[in-house]
MIRO-353585 format. One line per 4 residues: number of its first residue (from 1); their letters; for each residue z, x, y of C-alpha. Coordinates in nm, 4 decimals. Last residue first. Example, Ala and Ser with C-alpha at 12.3 -4.5 7.8 and 13.67 -1.06 7.14 Angstrom:
2
2) sa) 0.7140 1.3670 -0.1060 | 0.7800 1.2300 -0.4500 $
% end
This chain:
394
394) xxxx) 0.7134 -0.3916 -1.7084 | 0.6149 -0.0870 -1.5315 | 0.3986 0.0802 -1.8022 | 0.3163 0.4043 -1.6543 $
390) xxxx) 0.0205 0.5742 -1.5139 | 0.0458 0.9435 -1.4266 | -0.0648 1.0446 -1.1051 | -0.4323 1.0512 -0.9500 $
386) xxxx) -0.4225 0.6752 -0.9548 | -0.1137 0.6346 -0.7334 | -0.2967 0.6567 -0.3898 | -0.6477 0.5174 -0.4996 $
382) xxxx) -0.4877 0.2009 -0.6541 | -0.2506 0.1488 -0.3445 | -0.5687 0.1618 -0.1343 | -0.7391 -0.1232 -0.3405 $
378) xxxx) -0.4098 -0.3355 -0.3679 | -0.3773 -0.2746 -0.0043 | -0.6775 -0.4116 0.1026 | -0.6625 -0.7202 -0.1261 $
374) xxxx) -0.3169 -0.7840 0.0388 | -0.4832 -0.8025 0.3849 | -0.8164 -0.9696 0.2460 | -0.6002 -1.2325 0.1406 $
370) xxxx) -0.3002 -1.2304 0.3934 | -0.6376 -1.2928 0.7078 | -0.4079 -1.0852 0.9698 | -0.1180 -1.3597 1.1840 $
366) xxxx) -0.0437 -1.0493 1.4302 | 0.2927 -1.0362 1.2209 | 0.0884 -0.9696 0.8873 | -0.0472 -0.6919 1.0873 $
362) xxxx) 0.2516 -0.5068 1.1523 | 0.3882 -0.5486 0.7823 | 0.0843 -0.3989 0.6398 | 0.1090 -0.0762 0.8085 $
358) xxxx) 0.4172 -0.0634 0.7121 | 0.3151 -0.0896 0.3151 | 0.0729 0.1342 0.3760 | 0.2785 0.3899 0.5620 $
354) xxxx) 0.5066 0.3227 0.2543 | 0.2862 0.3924 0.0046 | 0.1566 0.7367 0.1289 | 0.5257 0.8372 0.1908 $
350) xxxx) 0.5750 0.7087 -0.2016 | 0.2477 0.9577 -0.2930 | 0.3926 1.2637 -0.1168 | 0.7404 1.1932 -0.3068 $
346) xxxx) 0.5532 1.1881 -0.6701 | 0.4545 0.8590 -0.8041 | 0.5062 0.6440 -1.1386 | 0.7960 0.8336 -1.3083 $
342) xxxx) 0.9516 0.8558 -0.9762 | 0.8865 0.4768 -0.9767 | 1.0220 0.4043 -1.3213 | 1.3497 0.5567 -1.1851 $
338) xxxx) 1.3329 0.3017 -0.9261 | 1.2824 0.0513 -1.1965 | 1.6181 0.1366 -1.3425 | 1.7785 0.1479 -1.0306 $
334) xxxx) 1.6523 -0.1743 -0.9385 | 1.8147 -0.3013 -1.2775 | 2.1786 -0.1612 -1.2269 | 2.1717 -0.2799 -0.8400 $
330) xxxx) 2.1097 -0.0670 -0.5792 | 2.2539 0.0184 -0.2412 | 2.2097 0.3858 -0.3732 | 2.6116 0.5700 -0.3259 $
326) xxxx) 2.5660 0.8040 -0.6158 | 2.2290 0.7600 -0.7937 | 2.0759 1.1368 -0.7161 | 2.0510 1.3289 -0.4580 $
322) xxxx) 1.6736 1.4352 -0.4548 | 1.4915 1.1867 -0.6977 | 1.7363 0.8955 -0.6377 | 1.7031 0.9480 -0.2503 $
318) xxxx) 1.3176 0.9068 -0.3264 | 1.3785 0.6536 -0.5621 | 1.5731 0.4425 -0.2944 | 1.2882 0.4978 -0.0156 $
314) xxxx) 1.0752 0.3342 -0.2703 | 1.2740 0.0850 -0.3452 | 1.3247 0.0003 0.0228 | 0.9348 -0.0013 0.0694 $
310) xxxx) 0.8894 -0.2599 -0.1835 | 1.1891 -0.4581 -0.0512 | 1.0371 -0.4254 0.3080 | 0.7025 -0.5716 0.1418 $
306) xxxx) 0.8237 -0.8184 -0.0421 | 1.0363 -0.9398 0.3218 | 0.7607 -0.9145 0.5059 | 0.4932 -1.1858 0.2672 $
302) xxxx) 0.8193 -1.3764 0.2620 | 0.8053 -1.4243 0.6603 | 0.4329 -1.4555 0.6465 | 0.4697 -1.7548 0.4161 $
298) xxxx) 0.3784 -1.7772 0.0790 | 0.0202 -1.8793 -0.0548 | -0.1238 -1.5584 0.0190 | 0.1588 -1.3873 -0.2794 $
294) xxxx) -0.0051 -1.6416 -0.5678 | -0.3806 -1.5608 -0.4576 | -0.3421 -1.1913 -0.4320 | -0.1421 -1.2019 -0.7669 $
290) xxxx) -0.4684 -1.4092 -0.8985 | -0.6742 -1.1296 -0.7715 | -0.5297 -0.8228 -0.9121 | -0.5168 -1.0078 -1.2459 $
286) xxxx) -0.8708 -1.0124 -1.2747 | -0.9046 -0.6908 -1.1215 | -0.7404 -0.4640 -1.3604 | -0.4661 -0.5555 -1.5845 $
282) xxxx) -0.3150 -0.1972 -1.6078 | -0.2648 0.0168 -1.2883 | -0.3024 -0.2105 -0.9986 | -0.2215 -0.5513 -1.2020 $
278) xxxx) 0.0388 -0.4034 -1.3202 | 0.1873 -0.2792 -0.9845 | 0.1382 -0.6152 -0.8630 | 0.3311 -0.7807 -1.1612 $
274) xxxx) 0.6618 -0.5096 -1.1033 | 0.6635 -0.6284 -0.7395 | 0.6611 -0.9714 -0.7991 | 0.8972 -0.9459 -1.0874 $
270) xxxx) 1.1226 -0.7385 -0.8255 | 1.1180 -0.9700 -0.5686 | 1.2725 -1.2415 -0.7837 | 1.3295 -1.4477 -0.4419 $
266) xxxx) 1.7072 -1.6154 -0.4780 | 1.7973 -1.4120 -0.1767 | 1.4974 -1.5278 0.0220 | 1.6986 -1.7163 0.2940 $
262) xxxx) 1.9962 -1.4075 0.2488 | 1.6469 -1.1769 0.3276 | 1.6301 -1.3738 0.6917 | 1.9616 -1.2966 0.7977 $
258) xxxx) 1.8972 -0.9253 0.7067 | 1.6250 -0.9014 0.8704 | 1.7636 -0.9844 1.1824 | 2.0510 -0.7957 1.1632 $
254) xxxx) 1.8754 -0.4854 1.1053 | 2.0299 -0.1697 1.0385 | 1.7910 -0.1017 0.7229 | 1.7749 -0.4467 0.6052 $
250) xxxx) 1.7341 -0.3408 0.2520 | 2.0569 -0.1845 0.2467 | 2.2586 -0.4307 0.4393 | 2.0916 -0.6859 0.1664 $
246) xxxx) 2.2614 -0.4506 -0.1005 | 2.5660 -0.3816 0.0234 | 2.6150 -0.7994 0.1823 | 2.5924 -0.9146 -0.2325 $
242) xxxx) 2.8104 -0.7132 -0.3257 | 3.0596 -0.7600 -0.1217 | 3.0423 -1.1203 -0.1450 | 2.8326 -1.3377 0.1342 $
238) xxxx) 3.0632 -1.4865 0.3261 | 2.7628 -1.5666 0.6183 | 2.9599 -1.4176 0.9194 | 3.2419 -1.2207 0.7648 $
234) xxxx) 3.0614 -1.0502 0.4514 | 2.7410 -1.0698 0.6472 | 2.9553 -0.8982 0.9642 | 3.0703 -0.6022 0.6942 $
230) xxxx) 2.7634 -0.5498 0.5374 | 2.5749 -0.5127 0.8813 | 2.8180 -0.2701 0.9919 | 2.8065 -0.0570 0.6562 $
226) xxxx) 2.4787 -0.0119 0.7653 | 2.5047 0.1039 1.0489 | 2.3366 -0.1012 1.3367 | 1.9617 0.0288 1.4400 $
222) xxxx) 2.0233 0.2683 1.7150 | 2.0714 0.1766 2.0832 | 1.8245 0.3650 2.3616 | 1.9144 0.3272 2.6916 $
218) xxxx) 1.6489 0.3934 2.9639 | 1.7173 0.4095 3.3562 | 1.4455 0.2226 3.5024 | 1.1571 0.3003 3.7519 $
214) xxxx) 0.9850 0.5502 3.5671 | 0.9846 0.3238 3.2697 | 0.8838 0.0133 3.4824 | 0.5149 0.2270 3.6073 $
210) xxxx) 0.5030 0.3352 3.2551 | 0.4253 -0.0393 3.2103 | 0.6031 -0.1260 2.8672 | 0.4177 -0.1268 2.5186 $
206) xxxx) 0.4852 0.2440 2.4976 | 0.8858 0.1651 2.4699 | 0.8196 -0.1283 2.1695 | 1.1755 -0.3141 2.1504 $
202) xxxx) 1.2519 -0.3819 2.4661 | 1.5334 -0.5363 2.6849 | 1.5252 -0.5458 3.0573 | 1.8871 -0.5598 3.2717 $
198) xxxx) 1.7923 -0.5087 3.6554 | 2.0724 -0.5836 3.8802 | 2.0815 -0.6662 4.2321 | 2.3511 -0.5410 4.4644 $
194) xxxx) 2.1842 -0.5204 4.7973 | 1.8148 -0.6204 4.7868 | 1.6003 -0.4116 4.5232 | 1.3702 -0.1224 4.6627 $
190) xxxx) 1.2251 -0.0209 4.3177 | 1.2975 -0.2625 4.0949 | 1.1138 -0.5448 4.3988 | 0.8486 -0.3026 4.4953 $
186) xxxx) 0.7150 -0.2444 4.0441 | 0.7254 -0.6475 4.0504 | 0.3887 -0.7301 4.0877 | 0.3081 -0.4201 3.8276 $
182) xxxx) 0.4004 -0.6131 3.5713 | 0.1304 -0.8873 3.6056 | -0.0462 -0.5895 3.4285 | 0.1107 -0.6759 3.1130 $
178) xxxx) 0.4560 -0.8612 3.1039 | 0.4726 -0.9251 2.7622 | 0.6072 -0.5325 2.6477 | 0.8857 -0.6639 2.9347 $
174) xxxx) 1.0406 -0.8454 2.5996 | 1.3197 -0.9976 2.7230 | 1.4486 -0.9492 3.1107 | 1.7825 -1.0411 3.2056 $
170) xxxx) 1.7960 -1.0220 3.5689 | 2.1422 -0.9986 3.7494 | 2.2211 -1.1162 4.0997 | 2.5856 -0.8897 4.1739 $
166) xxxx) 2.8910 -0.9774 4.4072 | 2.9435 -1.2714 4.1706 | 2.9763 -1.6783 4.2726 | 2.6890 -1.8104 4.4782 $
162) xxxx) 2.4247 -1.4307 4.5193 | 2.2196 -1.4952 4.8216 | 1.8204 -1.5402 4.6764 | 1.5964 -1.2271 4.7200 $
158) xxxx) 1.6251 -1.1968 4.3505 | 1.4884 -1.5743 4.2904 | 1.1893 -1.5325 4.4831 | 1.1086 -1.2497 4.3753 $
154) xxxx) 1.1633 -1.3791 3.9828 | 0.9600 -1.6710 4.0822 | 0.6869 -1.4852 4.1643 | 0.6823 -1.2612 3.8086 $
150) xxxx) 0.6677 -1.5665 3.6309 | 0.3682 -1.7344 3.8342 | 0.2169 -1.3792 3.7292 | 0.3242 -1.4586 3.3329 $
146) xxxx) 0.5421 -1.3584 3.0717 | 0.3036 -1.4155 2.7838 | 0.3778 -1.5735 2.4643 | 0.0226 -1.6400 2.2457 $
142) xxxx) -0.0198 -1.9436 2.0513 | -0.0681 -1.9495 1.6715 | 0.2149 -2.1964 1.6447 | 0.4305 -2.2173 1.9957 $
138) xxxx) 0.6573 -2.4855 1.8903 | 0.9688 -2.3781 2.1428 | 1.1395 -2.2420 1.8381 | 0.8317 -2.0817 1.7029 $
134) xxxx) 0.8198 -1.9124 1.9939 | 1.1720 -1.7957 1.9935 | 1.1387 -1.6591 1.6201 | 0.8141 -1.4705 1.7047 $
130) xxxx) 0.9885 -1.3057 1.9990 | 1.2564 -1.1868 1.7894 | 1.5987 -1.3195 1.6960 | 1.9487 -1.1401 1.7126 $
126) xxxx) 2.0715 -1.4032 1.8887 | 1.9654 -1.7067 1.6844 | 2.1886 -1.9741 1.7668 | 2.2986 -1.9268 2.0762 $
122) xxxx) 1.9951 -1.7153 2.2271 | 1.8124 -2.0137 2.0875 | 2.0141 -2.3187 2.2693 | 2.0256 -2.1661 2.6368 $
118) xxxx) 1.6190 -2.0529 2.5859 | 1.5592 -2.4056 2.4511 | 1.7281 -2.5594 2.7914 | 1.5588 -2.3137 2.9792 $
114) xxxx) 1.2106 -2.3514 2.9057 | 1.0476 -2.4332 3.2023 | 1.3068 -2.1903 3.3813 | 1.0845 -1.9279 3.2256 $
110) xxxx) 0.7417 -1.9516 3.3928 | 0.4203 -2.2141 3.2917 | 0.1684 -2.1924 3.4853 | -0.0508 -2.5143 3.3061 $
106) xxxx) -0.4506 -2.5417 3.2532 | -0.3710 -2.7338 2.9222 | -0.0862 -2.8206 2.7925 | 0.2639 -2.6822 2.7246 $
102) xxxx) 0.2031 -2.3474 2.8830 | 0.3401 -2.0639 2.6536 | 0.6481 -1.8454 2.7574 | 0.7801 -1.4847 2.6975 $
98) xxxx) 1.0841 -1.3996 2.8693 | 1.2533 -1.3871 3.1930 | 1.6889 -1.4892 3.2626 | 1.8828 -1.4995 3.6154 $
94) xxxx) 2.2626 -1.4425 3.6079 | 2.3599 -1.5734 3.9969 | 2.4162 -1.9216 3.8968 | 2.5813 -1.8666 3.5904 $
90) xxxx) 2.4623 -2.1372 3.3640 | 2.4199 -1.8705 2.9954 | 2.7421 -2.1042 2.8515 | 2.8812 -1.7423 2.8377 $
86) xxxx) 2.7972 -1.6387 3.1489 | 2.9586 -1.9899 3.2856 | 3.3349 -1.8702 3.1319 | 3.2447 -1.5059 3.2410 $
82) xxxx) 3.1991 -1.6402 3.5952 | 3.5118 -1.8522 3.6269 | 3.7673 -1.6005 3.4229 | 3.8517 -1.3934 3.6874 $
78) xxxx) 3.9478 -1.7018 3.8771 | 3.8021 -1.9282 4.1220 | 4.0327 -2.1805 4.2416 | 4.0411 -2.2964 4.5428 $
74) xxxx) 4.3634 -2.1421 4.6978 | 4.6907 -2.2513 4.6561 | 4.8504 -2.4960 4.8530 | 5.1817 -2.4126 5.0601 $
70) xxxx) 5.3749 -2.7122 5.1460 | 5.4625 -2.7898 5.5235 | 5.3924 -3.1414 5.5242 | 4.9934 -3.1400 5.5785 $
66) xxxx) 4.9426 -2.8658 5.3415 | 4.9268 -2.4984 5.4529 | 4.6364 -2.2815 5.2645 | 4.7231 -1.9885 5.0663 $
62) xxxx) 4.5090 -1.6270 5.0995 | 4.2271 -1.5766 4.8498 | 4.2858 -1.2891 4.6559 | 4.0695 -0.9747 4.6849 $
58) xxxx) 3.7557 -0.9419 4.4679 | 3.7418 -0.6597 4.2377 | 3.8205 -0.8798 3.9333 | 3.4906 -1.1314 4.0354 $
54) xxxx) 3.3129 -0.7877 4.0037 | 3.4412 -0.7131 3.6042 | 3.3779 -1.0552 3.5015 | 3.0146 -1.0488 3.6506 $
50) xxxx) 2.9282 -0.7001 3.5086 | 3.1045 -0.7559 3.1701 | 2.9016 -1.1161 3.1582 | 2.5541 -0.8951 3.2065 $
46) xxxx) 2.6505 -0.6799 2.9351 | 2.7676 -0.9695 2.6946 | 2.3608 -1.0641 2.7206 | 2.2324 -0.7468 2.7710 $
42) xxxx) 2.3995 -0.6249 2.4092 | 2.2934 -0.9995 2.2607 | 1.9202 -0.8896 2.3557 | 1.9113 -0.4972 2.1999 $
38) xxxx) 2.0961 -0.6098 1.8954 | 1.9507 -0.3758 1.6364 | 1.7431 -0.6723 1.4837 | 1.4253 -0.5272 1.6216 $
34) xxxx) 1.4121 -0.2207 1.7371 | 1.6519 -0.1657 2.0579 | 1.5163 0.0285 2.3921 | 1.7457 -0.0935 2.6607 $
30) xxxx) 1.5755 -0.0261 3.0652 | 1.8538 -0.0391 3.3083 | 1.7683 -0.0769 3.6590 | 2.0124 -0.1157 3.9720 $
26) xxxx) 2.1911 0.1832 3.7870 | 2.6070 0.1627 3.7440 | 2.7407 0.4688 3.7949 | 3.0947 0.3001 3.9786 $
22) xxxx) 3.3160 0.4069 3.6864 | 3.3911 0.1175 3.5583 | 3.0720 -0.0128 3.5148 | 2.8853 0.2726 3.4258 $
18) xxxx) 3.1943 0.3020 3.2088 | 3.1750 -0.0411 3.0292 | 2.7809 0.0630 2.9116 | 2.8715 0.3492 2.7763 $
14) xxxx) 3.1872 0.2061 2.5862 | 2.9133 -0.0749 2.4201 | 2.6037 0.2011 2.3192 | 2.9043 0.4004 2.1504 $
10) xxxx) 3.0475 0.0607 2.0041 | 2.7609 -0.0633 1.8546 | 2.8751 -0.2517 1.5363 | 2.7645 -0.6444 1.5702 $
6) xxxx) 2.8643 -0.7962 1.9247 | 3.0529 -1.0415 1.9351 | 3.3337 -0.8475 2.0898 | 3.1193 -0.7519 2.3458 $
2) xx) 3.0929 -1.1194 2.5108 | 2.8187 -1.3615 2.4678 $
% end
């Protein structure tokens, strides 16, 4: 992974070349990226820069004499050596943690178990999440954990001489898994041997050992612009212009998402949507339950995605309400039913909505019951709107 792969992000990109540059470089860098933003493919060409950049400083190898008088050159290690095995992820000295499940029973499992998968996913799906890697190593219902044995063989590996760069780098993924077993290494980032790097990428901050935090200097990257996402879905997936606006809308800066709402694109969200809120308002609780039924047999990943386009549209109507339709990453129809919305609700009642429809989101990912989940929210959702005026959404 190089920079130039990299999705928008140029600020967070330039600082991270001058700590380099300029000699500032921190033995521990902490990267705070949501999900999607590109927190993991940012450490990833990172930790290439640093190698590339190092095997520059190093002076030239002087010539060797042949047997007859010719001059040989030296072995050859180039500038280009380490970033060529960076980016194949077999550097020797680039070291990589994340969340792991034992394959059977009574097993220690630690990164370098799953190596091979780790080298395929972070090619294929960089800009995945933790749930994505686990269900690429066949995890299920299982629960990723980065694990004491883990934390072991990362001393043991950091106190390891360095083969080809002047730096040992540690790409950590998700330290929010490391728990307690954390604290193991709290010696190790804070008295580091000579010229070892700490690179750990998070997406929750308060779901990381404060003990770490302290430790670490933080970098927070912002979700990708929107017009960033359009523009690598126009290049990456050649989706049309159209087409990239609106998902780069719905996405909200991230990648991820967006990648998994061109899966869905055929998805008539909005006759889901529009059916619910009849069945809320009008049908009553006959209906309620057979659209509980029909959206618990989907997946969890669609069960997200009608949610995030719920809560888009209602972030939409607000912007339509207060600055009206130039510029909405709307079509002509979910414009119309976003002015149905502000017909529907008032601003305090879409903010009420959407914390709902967040709130629903998070559990959905921790694998909650969908039926009583979306049963739940059709009750609260009735109790937020019914004080307003009720509409006919269809």
């Amino acid at each position: 992974m190089q920079f130039s792969q990299i999705i928008g992000q140029q600020h967070t990109i330039e600082q991270l070349k001058e700590m380099v540059d300029n000699n500032r470089l921190s033995h521990a860098l902490l990267m705070i990226a949501k999900e999607g933003a590109g927190g993991l493919p940012l450490a990833l060409a990172f930790s290439n820069y640093v190698v590339s950049q190092s095997e520059k400083q190093k002076p030239a190898a002087a010539p060797v004499m042949g047997l007859f008088g010719e001059e040989i050159p030296p072995a050859a290690t180039t500038s280009s050596h380490g970033a060529e095995l960076a980016a194949q992820y077999i550097h020797p000295d680039i070291h990589y943690s994340y969340p792991v499940i034992p394959r059977k029973s009574g097993d220690k499992p630690i990164s370098t178990d799953y190596i091979s998968e780790w080298r395929e996913f972070i090619k294929q799906y960089p800009y995945g999440n933790v749930y994505d890697w686990l269900q690429f190593i066949g995890a299920e219902n299982k629960q990723g954990n980065i694990t004491s044995a883990e934390c072991a063989d990362i001393i043991r590996k950091l106190n390891l001489k360095s083969f080809e760069s002047e730096y040992k780098i540690l790409v950590l993924w998700m330290p929010e898994y490391l728990g307690n077993e954390g604290n193991k290494l709290l010696k190790l980032i804070e008295e580091p041997p000579a010229n070892t790097l700490f690179i750990l990428i998070a997406e929750n901050e308060s779901l990381v050992l404060p003990t770490i935090v302290s430790r670490c200097q933080t970098i927070r990257i912002p979700p990708i612009e929107t017009n960033e996402v359009a523009q690598a879905l126009q290049q990456r997936s050649k989706l049309s212009a159209e087409q990239s606006n609106q998902i780069a809308g719905v996405s909200e800066g991230n990648y991820r998402e967006a990648l998994q709402l061109i899966q869905h694109a055929e998805e008539d969200w909005q006759s889901l949507l529009r059916d619910w809120l009849n069945a809320i308002l009008k049908t009553g609780p006959v209906a309620q339950v057979k659209w509980v039924d029909l959206i618990s047999a989907q997946g969890r990943e669609k069960q997200k995605q009608f949610l995030r386009y719920f809560t888009h549209l209602l972030e939409q109507s607000i912007r339509l309400r207060t600055m009206g339709e130039e510029n909405l990453p709307l079509t002509s129809t979910e414009k119309d039913f976003a002015h149905r919305l502000n017909k529907l609700c008032d601003v305090s009642r879409m903010q009420a909505i959407t914390q709902e429809l967040d709130s629903a989101a998070y559990y959905i990912e921790r694998n909650a019951n969908a039926k009583l989940l979306f049963m739940a929210l059709t009750i609260k959702l009735y109790h937020i709107i019914a004080n307003g005026t009720v509409i006919d959404v269809s």
